[in-house]
C-alpha positions in Angstrom: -83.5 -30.6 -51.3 -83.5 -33.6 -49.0 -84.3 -33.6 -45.2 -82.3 -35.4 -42.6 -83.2 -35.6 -39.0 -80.8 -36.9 -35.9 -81.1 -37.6 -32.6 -78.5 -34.9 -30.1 -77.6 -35.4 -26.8 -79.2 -32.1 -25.9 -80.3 -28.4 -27.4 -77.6 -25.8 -25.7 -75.1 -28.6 -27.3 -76.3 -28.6 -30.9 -77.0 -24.5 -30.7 -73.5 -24.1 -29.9 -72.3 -26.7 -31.9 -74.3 -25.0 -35.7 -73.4 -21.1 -34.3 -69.4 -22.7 -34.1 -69.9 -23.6 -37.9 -71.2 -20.4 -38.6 -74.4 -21.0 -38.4 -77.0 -18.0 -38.4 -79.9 -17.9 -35.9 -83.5 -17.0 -37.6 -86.2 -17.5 -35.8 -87.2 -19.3 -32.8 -90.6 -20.7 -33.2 -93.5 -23.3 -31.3 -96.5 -25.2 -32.9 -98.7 -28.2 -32.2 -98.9 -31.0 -34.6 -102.3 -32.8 -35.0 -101.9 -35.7 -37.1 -104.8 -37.5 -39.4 -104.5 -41.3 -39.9 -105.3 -43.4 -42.8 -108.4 -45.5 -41.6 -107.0 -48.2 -43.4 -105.6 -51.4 -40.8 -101.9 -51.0 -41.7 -100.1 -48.0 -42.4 -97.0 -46.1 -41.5 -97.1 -42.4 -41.1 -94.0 -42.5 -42.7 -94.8 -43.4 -46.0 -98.2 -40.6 -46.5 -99.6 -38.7 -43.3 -101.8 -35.8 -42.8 -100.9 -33.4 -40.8 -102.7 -29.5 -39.0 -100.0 -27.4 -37.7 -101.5 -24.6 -35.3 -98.4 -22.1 -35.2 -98.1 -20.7 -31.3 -95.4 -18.7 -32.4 -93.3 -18.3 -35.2 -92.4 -15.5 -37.6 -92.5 -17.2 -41.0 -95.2 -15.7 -43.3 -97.9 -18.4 -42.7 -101.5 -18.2 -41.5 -102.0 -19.3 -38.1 -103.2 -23.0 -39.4 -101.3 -25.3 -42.6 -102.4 -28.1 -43.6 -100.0 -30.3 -45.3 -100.2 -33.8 -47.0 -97.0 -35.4 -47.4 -95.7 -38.2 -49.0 -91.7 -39.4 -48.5 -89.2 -41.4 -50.6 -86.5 -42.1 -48.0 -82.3 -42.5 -48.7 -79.6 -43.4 -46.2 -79.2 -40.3 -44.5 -82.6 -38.4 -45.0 -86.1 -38.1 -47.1 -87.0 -36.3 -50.3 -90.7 -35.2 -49.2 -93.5 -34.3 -51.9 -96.2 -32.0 -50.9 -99.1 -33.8 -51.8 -101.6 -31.0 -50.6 -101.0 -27.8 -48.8 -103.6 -25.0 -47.6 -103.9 -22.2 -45.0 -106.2 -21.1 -42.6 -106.9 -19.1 -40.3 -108.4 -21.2 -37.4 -108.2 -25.2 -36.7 -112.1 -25.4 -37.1 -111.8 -24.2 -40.6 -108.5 -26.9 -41.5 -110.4 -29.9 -39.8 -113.6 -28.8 -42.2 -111.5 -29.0 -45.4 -110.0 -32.7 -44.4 -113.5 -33.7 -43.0 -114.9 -32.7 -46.9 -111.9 -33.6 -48.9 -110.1 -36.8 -47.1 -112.5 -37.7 -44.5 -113.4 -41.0 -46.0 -109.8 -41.7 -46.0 -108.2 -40.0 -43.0 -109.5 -39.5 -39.8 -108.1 -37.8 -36.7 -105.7 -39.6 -34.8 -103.6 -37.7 -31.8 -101.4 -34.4 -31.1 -97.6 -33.0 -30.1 -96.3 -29.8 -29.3 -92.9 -29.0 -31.0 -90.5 -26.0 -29.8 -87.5 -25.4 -31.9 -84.5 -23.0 -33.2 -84.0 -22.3 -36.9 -80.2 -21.5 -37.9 -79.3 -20.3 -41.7 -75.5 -21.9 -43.1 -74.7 -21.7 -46.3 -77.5 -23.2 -48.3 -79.3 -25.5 -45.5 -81.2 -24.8 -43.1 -80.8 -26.5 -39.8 -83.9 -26.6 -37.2 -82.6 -28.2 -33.4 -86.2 -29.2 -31.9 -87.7 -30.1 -28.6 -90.6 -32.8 -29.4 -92.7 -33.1 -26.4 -92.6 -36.5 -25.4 -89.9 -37.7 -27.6 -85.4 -36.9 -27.4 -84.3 -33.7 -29.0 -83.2 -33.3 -32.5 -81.9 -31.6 -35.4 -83.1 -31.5 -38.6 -81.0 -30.2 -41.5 -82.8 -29.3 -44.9 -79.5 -29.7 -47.8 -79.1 -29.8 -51.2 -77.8 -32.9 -51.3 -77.3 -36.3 -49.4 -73.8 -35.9 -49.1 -74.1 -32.0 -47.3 -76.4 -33.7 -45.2 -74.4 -36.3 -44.0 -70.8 -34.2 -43.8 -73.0 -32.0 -41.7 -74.7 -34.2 -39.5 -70.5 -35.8 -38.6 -69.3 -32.1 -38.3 -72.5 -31.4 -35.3 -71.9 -34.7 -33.8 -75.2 -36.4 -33.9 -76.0 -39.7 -31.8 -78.3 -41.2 -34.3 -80.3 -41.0 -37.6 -83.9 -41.1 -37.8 -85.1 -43.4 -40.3 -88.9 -42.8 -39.6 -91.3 -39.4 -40.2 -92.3 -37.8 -37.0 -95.5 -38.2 -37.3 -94.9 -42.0 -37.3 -92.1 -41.5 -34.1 -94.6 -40.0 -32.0 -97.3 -42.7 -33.5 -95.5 -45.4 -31.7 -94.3 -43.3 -28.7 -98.1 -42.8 -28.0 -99.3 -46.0 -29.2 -101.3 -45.1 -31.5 
């Protein structure tokens, strides 16, 4: 599977724009993201980050807390990510214990966004249109394939491609 995220010109758009290609709507969903940085001087959180999600609401099977590691190899039109490390838990005291005894002398807590966003279903992808608090909204499309992605992203309409994570998009927009 490979990940591609866009820039839309806005969310009612984009919903009517996947449901007009047949999409299927799943779940709506909210979360914050709290993202660890490498201590190391120079980094980019779009190469390896660390990342607590606290789910608001949601109604994937999940604890209320996942932990993720991530590292991505990027293509043209998207990222292949590899899940370093993943856990669950059930509180955000218990996730920042686990870092603080496994990667603290590596990462270290850096800042926080809220996310809220619309999961569709078509075909084989799966298509999430987002609101990122203090960023443009977007749509990401999980595909099999680099082409899918990109024939999909034309058929939406999107404005642009994100080339970065968005751990590392919100880095910069909070100057990090």
């Amino acid at each position: 599977m490979i990940e591609g995220r866009a820039i839309i010109e806005d969310i009612d758009t984009a919903k009517s724009s996947v449901e007009s290609l047949g999409a299927k709507s799943k779940n709506n969903y909210s979360f914050k993201d709290i993202i660890f940085v490498p201590k190391a001087e120079e980094y980019s959180l779009s190469n390896d980050f660390v990342r607590v999600r606290v789910y608001i609401k949601t109604n994937w099977p999940t604890k209320n807390v996942v932990l993720v590691r991530k590292n991505m190899e990027w293509k043209n039109h998207g990222k292949i990510d590899n899940v370093v490390l993943r856990e669950e838990f059930d509180s955000q005291e218990e996730a920042f214990a686990y870092i603080d005894k496994n990667l603290g002398s590596d990462f270290e807590k850096g800042f926080d966004y809220n996310r809220e966003g619309w999961e569709y279903e078509l075909d084989s992808c799966r298509i999430f249109i987002e609101d990122i608090k203090g960023y443009r909204p977007t749509i990401e499309i999980e595909a099999e394939d680099e082409e899918g992605l990109k024939i999909l992203f034309n058929k939406i309409g999107v404005l642009e491609i994100v080339k970065n994570s968005v751990p590392e998009i919100m880095r910069k927009k909070l100057k990090f």
